[in-house]
Structure formats: C-alpha cells, structure tokens
N, C-alpha and C positions, 0 to 999 in steps of 0.2 A: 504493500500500500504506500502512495507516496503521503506523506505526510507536508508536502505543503500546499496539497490540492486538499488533503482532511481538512488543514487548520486556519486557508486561504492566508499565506505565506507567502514572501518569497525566497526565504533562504531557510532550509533545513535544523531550524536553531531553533532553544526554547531558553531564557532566559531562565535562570534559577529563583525560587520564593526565596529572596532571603530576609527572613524576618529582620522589624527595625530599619530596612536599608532601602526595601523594593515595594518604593510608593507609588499612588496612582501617577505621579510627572516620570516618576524613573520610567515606569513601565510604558508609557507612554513613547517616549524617550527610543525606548528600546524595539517597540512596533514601529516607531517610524524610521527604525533602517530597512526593515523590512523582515526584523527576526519577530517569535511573539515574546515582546512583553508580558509577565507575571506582576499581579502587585499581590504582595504576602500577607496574610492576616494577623500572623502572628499570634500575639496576645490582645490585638485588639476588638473591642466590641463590635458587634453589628453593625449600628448606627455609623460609626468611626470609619469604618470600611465600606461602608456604602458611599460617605464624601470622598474617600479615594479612588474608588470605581466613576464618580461623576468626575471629577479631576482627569483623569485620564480620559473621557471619553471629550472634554473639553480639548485637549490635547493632542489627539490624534481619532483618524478613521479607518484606523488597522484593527486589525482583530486582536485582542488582548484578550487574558487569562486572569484567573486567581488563584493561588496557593491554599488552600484551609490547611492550617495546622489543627488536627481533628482531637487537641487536648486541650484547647483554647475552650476557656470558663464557659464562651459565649453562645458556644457551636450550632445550637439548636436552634437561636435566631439567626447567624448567621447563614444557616445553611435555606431557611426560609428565605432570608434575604438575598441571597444569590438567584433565588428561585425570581424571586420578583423584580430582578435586576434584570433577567435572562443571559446572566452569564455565558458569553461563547464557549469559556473553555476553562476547566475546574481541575487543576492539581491537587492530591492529598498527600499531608503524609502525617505519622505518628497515630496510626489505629484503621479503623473500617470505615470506608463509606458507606457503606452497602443500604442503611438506612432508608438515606439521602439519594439516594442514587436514582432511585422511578419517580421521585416527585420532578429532577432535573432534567431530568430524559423526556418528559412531559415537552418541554421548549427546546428539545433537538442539542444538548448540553451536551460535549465530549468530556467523559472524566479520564482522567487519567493518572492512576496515583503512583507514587516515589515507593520502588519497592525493591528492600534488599537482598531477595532471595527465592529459588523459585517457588518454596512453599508459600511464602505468603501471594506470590504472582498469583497461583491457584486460586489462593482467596481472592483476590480481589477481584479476576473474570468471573468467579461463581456469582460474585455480586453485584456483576453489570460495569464493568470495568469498560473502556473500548480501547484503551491504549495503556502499555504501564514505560514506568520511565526505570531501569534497572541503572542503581545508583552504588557506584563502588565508595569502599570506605576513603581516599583519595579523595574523596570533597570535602569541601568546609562545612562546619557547625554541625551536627547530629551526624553521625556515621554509623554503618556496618560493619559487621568483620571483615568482609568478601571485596575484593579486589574488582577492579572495572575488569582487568584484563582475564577474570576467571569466572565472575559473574554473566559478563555478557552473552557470551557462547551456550555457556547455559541454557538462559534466559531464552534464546532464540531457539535453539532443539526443545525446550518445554514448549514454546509456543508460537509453532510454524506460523498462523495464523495471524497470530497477535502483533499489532505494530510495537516496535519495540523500541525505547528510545533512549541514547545512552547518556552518562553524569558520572562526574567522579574521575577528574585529571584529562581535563578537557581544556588546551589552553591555545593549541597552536591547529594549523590544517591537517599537520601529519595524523596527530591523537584523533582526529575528526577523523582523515580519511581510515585510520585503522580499525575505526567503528563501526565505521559501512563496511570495512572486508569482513567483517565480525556478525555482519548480519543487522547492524542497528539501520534504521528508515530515518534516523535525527538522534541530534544532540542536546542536553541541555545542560549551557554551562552559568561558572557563577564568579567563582575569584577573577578571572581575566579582567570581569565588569565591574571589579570593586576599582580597578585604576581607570575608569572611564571617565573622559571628563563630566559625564552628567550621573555620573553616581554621589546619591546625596549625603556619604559620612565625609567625617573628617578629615581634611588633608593631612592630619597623623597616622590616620590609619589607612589611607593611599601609600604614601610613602613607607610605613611597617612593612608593607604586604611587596612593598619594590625591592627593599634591605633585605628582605626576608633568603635566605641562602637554601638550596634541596632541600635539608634537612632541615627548614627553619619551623617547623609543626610540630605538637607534640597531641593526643589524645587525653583528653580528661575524661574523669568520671562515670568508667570502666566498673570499677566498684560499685557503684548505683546503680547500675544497669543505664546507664544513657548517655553513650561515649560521646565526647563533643571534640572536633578537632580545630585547633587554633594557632596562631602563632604563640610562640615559646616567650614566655615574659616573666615578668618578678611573679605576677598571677599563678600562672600555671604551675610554674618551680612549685610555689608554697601550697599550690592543688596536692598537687604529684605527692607531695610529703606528708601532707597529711595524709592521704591516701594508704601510702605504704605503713602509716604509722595506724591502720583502721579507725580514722577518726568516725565520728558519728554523722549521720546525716545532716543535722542543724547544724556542725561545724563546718561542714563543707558547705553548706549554701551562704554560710556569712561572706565567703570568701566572694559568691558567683554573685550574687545576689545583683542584679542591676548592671550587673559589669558590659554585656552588650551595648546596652545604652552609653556607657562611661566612653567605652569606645568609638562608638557612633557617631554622639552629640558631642563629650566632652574634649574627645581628641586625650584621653586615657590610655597611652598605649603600654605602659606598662602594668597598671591594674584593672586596666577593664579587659573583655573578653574581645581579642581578637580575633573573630570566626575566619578563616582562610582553606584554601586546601594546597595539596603538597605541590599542586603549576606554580605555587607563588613563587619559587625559584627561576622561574621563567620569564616572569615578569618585570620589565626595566622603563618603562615609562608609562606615565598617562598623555592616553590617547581619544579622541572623540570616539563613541560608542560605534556609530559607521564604521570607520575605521579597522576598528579590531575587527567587526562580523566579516565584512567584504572580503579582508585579508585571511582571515581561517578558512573562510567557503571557498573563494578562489585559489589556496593554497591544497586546500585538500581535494577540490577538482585537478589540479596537477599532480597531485601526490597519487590518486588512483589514478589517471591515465600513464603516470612513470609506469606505475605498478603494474598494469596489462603488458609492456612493452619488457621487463624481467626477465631473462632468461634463467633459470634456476634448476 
C-alpha cells in the first residue's frame, strides 16, 4: 500500500508525537513541506488540544495527524473530541485503542498506533488498527527493548498485509532507504526535527541534541517498567544511581518530575529531561524543517536506486 496516497502526502514521512514539543504551528509547520504533521496530546486536556488542532488547521491545508498518548488523565474526552474534530489521522501509543476505535472509523479516521512488538501488532489489528508504526528502542522518550533493525522484519513477515511504518534511528536517506529494503511503506521520524528551525523548544536543547556524541543517550527508568531515553546529563547520572541503588518510586519521580518541560521551556539542559534518540550523533546543524525532509526523501530515493545497481 502506498502510504502517501493512504494519508494524501507527499513524501513518505510521519512526523513523530513528541509530547510538550509537537504543537498545533509545529505540526503545521511540518505538513507544509509536504510530510504529515503530528500535534501530541500528551498530558494535555481535551479542551487544550482541541485549540491546537484549530491552530494548525489555521496554518496549513495538508493533512495533519494527532498523537493520543492513551494514559493521559483526559482520554475519554479526548478521544470524543477527536471524534468531533474529524480527525484525519490518529496515532496511539502507551495502551489500547480499540475502545475508540469504531466511534473514529465512523468519519473515515486512519488509526495507527506506535507498537513495539509483534505481539502487541496482533493487538492492535484485532482492534481495528489500519496501519501500525513498528518503533525500535533507538528513538527518543518512551522506548522498547527491540531494535529498529530487528523489529522491523518482523513486523513485516507478521503482517504481509498491514502497512507498516518504521521509527527509531531514522535521521538520514540511507536509514530511510534501508527501511523500505526492510519492507516498511514510510517513516516516522522525531530527533532530526528537534534541530528544525521551527521546532518550538529551547535553543539549549537544539544545541544539547547537536553536542550530543553516538553515545550521547542513556535509558532511564528501566526499573519502573517505563524506559525513557534521553540525553546523558547531571539528570540522568543521579537517575541511573539511584536506580542501581533500588531507590523507591517517589524518589525517582522527585528527580523526573516536570523535567520535560524544564527542558522545553526552560532551556534546563542539564536537569531537565532531554528526550532524544541515538541519530542525535548525527546531527550538526539547525536547518528549516523542508530542508531536512527533501534531503532524507531525495537521498534515500538515490540510496535504493544505488542499491538495485549492487552487484553482490
């Protein structure tokens, strides 16, 4: 299936929900190069996300998405409200849509939710899923065990059918084109866009995510059950340690506790939560958000036609 005639696109790209970061102007922003814009719900209320969804459509006449993070306090009016928005296009992640799912599909809604494995893939088409996004632990904020480069294959032999769309160390054309040799129909990336010039955090935390070296990530909060991967800072050191030391639940959230925001808004880069994934090594300047997509699509349209041309 091609996925830019599914999501009326023009380049095979899905922007990542990244909570706190991907508002109705970002997403916006990011439809009008011609990839889809995500704007993330986060932890915000219904209401809240309803002015970002009208903000965006002020903005642009591309097709734009939302993200629900499906542990958000609010989800039940949210998910009405999406209804009543007519949402084009509804990513999940952290739990089941399946709910939600036939009141959306009512208004012709593609869901498509963020999923680590092919167990839960099962779930989610049992419950009316039309596309899943197979998302390797190699991206930023919330992660999985599983590997882009071992999940995707996968993902594709469980489900010939199923459009399948890949995340997780996605920053240049080649990682693109190596996705479609893998069987994915699209991408959907997230850290590249944190150095875009119309990405709305903090020019500290643009710049972290430039400095940031291969190795500059480390995984939190593994011991919770809710790995979160970020740049390495005074933050995460004094995670990490407590960690090892079995501290208690409440000790470890004093630490998290608002830290996204701190790095967001505050330009906190060494105590607040620098969400990133392991491309930030890749990364060496901000660039207009065109820019970066044009250059991945058109690099990875060369990178598979080298690739037929191989003799091996």
């Amino acid at each position: 299936m091609n996925i830019k005639e599914l999501l009326g696109i023009e380049y095979p790209i899905i922007q990542g929900g990244m909570a706190n970061i991907a508002t109705g102007e970002f997403a916006a922003a990011i439809s009008n190069t011609g990839a889809l814009g995500l704007i993330a719900s986060g932890g915000m209320p219904a209401e809240e996300l309803r002015k970002q969804i009208n903000i965006c459509r002020e903005k642009t006449d591309k097709p734009f998405g939302v993200n629900l993070m499906l542990m958000n306090p609010d989800v039940e009016n949210i998910a009405q409200m999406l209804y009543e928005e007519k949402v084009k296009v509804i990513t999940t992640g952290a739990g089941n849509p399946g709910r939600f799912i036939p009141k959306w599909k009512e208004n012709g809604t593609i869901v498509i939710p963020v999923t680590p494995s092919v167990s839960l893939g099962k779930l989610m088409l049992r419950s009316g899923a039309d596309a899943l996004i197979a998302e390797g632990g190699e991206s930023g904020g919330h992660v999985g065990d599983m590997t882009t480069m071992a999940l995707l294959p996968q993902m594709v032999k469980a489900f010939p059918e199923v459009p399948i769309i890949a995340a997780g160390g996605i920053a240049s054309g080649a990682q693109m084109a190596s996705c479609f040799m893998m069987g994915a129909v699209g991408v959907q990336i997230g850290t590249c866009l944190l150095v875009s010039d119309e990405c709305p955090i903090h020019q500290n935390y643009k710049e972290a995510v430039i400095k940031a070296k291969d190795n500059g990530t480390t995984v939190t909060g593994r011991s919770q059950g809710a790995p979160v991967r970020i740049i390495k800072n005074k933050m995460a050191r004094e995670y990490l340690r407590l960690e090892e030391e079995h501290a208690t639940k409440e000790e470890l959230e004093k630490i998290t506790l608002g830290g996204l925001r701190r790095a967001v808004v505050d330009g906190d880069v060494e105590m607040g939560s620098v969400m990133a994934g392991q491309v930030c090594g890749q990364l060496d300047s901000i660039r207009p958000a065109k820019e970066i997509i044009e250059e991945m699509y058109n690099d990875a349209v060369a990178c598979l036609k080298n690739a037929a041309s191989i003799d091996i």
